[in-house]
C-alpha positions in Angstrom: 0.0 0.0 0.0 1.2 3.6 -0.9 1.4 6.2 1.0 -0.8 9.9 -0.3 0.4 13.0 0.6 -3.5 13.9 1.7 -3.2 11.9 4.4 -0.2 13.4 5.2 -1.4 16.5 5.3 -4.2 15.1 7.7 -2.0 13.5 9.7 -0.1 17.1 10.5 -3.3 18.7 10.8 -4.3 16.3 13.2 -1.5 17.0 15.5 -1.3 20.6 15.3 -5.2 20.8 15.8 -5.2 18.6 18.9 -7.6 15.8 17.5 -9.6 14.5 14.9 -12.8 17.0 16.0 -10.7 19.7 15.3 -9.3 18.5 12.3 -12.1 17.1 10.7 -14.0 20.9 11.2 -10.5 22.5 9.6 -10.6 20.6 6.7 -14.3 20.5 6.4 -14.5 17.0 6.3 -16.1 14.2 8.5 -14.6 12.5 11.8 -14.7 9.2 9.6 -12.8 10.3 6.5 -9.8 11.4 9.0 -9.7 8.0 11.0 -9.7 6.7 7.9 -6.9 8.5 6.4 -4.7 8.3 9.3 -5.2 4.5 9.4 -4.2 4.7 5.7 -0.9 6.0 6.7 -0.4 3.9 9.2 -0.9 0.8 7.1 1.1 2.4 4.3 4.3 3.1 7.0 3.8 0.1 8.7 4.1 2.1 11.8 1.0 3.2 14.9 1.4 7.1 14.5 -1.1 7.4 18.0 -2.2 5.8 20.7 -5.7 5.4 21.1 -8.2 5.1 24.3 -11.9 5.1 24.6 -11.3 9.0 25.2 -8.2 9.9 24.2 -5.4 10.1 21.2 -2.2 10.7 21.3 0.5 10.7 19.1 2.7 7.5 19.9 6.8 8.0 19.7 6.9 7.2 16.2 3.7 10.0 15.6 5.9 12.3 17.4 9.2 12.0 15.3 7.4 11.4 11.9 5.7 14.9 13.0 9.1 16.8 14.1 10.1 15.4 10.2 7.8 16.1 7.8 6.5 19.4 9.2 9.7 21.7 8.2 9.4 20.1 4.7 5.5 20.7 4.0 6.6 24.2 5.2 8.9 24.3 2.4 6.3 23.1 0.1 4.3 25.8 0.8 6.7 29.0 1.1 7.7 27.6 -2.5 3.9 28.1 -4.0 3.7 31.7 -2.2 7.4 32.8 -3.7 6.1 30.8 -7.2 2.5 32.3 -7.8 2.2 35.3 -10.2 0.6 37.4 -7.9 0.4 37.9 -4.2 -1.5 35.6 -2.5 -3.7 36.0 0.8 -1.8 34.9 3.6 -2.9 31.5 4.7 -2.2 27.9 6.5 -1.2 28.3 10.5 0.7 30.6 12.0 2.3 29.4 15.7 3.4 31.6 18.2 4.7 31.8 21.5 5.8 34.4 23.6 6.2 35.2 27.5 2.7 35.0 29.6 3.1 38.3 31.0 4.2 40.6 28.1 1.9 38.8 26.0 -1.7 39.3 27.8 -0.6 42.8 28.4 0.9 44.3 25.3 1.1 41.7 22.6 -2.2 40.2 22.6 -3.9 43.2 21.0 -0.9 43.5 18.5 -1.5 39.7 17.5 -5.4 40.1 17.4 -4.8 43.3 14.7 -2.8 41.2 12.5 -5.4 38.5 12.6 -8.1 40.9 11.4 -6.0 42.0 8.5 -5.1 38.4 8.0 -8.9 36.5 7.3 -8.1 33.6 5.8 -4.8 32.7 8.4 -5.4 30.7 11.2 -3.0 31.4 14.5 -2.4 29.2 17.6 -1.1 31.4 20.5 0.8 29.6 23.2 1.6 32.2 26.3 4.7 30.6 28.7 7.4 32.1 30.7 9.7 28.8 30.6 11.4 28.7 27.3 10.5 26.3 24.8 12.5 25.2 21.8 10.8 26.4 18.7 11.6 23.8 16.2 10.9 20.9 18.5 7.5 22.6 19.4 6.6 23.3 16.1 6.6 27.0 16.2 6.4 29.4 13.7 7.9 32.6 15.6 8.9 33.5 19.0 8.8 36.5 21.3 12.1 36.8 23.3 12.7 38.9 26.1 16.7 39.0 27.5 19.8 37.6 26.2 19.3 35.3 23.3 21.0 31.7 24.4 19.9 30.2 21.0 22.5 31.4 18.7 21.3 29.2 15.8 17.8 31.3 15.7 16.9 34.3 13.5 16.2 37.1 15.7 14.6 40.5 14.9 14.3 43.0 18.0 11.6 44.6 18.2 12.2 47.0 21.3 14.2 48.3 24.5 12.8 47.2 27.8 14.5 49.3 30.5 14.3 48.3 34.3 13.8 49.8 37.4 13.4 48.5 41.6 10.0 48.9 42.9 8.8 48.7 46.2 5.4 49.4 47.7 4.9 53.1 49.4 3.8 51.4 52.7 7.2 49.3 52.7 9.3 52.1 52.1 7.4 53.7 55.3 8.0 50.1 57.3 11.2 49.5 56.2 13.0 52.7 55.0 14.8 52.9 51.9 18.5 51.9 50.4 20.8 55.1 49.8 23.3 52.4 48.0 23.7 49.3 45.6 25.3 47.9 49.1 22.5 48.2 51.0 20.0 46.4 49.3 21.3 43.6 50.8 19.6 43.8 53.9 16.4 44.1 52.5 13.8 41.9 50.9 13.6 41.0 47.6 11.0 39.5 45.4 12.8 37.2 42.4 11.4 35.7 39.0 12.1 32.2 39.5 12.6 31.3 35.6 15.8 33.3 35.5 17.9 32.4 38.9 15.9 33.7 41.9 18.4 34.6 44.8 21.3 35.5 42.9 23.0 38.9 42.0 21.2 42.2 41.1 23.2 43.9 38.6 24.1 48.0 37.8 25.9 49.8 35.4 29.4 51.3 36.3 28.5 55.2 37.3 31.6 56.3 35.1 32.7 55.2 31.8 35.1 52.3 32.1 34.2 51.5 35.7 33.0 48.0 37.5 29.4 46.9 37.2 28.3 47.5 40.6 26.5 44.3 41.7 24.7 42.9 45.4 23.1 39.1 46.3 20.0 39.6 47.7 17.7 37.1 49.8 14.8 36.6 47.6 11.8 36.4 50.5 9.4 35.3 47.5 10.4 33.9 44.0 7.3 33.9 41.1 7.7 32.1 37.9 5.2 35.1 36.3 5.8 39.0 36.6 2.6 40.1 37.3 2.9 38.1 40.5 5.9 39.5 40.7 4.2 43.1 40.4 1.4 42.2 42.9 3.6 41.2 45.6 5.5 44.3 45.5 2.6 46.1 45.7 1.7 44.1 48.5 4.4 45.7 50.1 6.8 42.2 50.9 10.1 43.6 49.5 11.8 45.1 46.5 11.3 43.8 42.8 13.3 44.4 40.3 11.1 45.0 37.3 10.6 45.5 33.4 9.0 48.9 32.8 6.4 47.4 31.2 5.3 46.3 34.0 6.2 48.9 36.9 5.2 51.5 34.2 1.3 51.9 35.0 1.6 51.1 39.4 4.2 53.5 39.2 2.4 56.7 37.2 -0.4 55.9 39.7 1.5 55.5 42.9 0.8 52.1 43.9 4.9 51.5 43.7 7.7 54.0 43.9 11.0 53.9 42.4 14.0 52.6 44.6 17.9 54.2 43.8 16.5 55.8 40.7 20.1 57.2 39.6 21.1 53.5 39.5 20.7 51.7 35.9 20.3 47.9 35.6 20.9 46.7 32.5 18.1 46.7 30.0 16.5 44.2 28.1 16.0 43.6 24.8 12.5 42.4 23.3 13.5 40.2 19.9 10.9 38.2 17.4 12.9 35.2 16.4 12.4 31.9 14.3 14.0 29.2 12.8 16.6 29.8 10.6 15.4 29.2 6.7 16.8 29.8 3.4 13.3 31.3 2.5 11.3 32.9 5.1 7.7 32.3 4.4 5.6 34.9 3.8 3.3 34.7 7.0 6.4 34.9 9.1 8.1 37.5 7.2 4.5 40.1 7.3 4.3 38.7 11.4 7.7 39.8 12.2 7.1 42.9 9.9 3.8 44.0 11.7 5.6 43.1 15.3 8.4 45.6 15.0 6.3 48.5 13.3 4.0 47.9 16.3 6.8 47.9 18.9 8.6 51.0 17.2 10.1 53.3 20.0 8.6 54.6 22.0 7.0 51.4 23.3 3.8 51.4 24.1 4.2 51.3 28.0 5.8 54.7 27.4 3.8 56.2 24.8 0.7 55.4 27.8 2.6 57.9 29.7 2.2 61.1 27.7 
């Protein structure tokens, strides 16, 4: 028995849907012509692709690696008709992203949701998490970075500068009094971002050019895996936070939190879109990326609420 590239193509569309309900309503088709295309392929590989239950399907081992295989090259297939056709084409097919939880519910969501309306006829699957995934092994299209970039072998695009600034609540400043130094942080209370290293050093910038980065370990009272907890607790008033002005931007304009050692500058981060490498980039990535940086244009939008 041969293989057909339609069930292929159902096979991936099973996996990247979830199941055969959302599959079958993708591709307009019944429940029964997918189980009945995936068990084509299966006969025609030789090999169980998923695992099946009364109430569940998953993709077996086999699924899974035929999946992480055949994916980047029906990409191909399709960047090749959208460079070939004669005239520009409506952008189309699945677009995944994922991005940080926090940054993306409160400044990238509405940024996404305008490219969708301009974009009818693509479908996107948005996948918010602060723990860093790997993009080609989880099947992503693009990626929203924020930091320094650890995978070197990814295209990256930056989209903005995030500066940074330490918080603390006006009732713990009252309790507690506040640091004149970088030194004397260290007898305070800090609240930490677990997905980074929670407890270690707060950095500065040298106050004169070619000086030392001035630096202090802290005791992290509380360490969040999201910044808006993060934000929260500070407010809270249980210790310092060392922030992202997007988030410390709004509590601080309204003065739930106050700025702490404002002449001192920790290094800023730097927001990037980044994606697989490719010889061609396909056209819904390229316009993604594109719509992503003129939305992100300085100042950023955290700012430009501000004025």
């Amino acid at each position: 028995m041969k293989w057909r590239f339609e069930d292929v193509l159902t096979f991936l569309q099973v996996m990247e849907s979830g199941g055969i309900t959302a599959a079958a309503t993708r591709l307009n088709v019944s429940k029964s012509v997918i189980s009945k295309r995936i068990a084509d392929l299966e006969a025609a590989l030789g090999v169980e692709l998923f695992q099946r239950s009364t109430r569940h399907l998953r993709p077996s081992e086999s699924g899974e690696a035929f999946h992480e295989s055949i994916r980047p090259l029906v990409q191909q297939i399709n960047d090749a008709v959208e460079r070939i056709g004669s005239r520009p084409q409506a952008l189309q097919g699945r677009l995944r992203i994922t991005a940080p939880m926090t940054f993306g519910t409160m400044y990238l969501g509405s940024v996404i949701f305008e490219f969708a309306k301009r974009h009818p006829d693509l479908e996107l699957a948005l996948d918010y998490d602060d723990r860093m995934v790997d993009l080609v092994r989880g099947g992503y299209d693009v990626g929203v970075r924020i930091g320094i970039l650890k995978e070197s072998s990814l295209v990256a695009r930056k989209l903005c500068t995030v500066h940074r600034a330490i918080c603390c609540s006006p009732a713990y400043a009252r309790d507690r009094g506040l640091p004149a130094t970088v030194a004397e942080l260290a007898a305070h209370d800090c609240i930490d971002y677990a997905n980074v290293n929670a407890g270690t050093l707060w950095q500065f910038a040298a106050r004169k050019p070619g000086g030392k980065p001035l630096s202090v370990a802290l005791r992290s009272r509380i360490a969040a895996n999201n910044g808006e907890a993060m934000r929260d607790a500070a407010i809270a008033g249980l210790g310092l936070a060392l922030m992202p002005m997007f988030l410390a931007a709004a509590p601080l304009r309204d003065g739930r939190l106050i700025r702490v050692l404002p002449d001192e500058t920790p290094p800023p981060y730097a927001i990037h879109a980044v994606y697989p490498p490719t010889r061609h980039v396909s056209a819904k990535v390229r316009a993604f990326v594109d719509h992503l940086i003129a939305s992100f244009r300085s100042p950023p939008p955290w700012e430009r609420e501000g004025t």
